[in-house]
N, C-alpha and C positions, 0 to 999 in steps of 0.2 A: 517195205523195200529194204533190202538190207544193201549196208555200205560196200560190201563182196561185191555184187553185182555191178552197182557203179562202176568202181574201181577197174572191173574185168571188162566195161565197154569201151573205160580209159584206153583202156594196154590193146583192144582190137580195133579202136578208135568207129566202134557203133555208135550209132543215131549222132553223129558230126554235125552235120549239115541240119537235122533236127533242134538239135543244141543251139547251135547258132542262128536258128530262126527263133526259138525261146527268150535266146538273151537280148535279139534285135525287140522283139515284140516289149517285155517286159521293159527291159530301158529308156525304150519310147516314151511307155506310159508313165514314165516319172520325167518325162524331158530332157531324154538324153540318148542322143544320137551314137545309137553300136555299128558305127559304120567300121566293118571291120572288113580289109581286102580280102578278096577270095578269087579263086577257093581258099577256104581253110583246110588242111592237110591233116591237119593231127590236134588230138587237145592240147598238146605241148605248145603251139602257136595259137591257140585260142588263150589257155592262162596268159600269155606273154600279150598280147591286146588288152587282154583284160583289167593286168596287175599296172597296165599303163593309163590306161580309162580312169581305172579307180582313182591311180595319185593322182591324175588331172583334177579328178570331182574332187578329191578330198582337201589340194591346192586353193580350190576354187568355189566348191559350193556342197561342203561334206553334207548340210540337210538333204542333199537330192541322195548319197549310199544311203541314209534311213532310210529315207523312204523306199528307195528300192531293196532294201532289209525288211521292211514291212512287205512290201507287192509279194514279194517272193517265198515269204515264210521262214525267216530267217530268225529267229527271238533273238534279241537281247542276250538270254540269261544262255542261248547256244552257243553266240560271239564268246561269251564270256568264260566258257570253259573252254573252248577252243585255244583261247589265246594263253591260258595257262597250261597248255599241251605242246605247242608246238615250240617252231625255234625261226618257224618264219617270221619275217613282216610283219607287220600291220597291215600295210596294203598284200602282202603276197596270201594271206592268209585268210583273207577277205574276200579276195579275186578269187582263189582256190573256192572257198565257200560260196560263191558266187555260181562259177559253174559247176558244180557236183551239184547244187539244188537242183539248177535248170537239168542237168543231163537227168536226173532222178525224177523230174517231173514228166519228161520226155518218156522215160523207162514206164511209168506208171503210166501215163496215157496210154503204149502200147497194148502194156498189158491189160488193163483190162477192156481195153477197144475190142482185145482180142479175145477175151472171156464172153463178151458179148455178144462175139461172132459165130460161138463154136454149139 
């Protein structure tokens, strides 16, 4: 899956409502409630829930970002080149990282849901 694609689902704001059933599901399973009000509009206000979730957990109980860095498929060694790239955050950079996984997981189920079908 290439990062183009995500990015161009970013900008037309596809599989939204997918995404954010991803990130509810996934955060659960590490014990952490993605109550995030909706509708959601656009990924511009999903990051912004997001990068707010995050400093909460990382405030309050950063083992639970591991571990939802493991659920997710997120390595370690990917944080870490990440973070000598950008000029975000710590938490913005994370958050971001955060949903581009899930939307990319979303993208990938599509597809090949749809390879299956054809």
């Amino acid at each position: 899956m290439y990062l183009e694609e995500v990015n161009n689902s970013i900008e037309k704001n596809s599989f939204l409502n997918e995404t954010v059933e991803q990130l509810e599901k996934d955060f659960l399973m590490v014990g952490v409630n993605f109550d995030v009000p909706k509708p959601v509009l656009s990924y511009s206000s999903l990051f912004n829930f997001t990068i707010h979730l995050v400093d909460a957990l990382q405030e309050k109980d950063s083992q639970k970002i591991l571990n939802l860095l493991y659920r997710i498929d997120l390595s370690e060694e990917i944080v870490k080149n990440e973070m000598k790239q950008t000029d975000l955050s710590f938490t913005e950079m994370i958050s971001e990282m955060i949903v581009k996984r899930e939307l990319k997981k979303v993208i990938m189920y599509y597809y090949y849901s749809n390879l299956e079908n054809q």
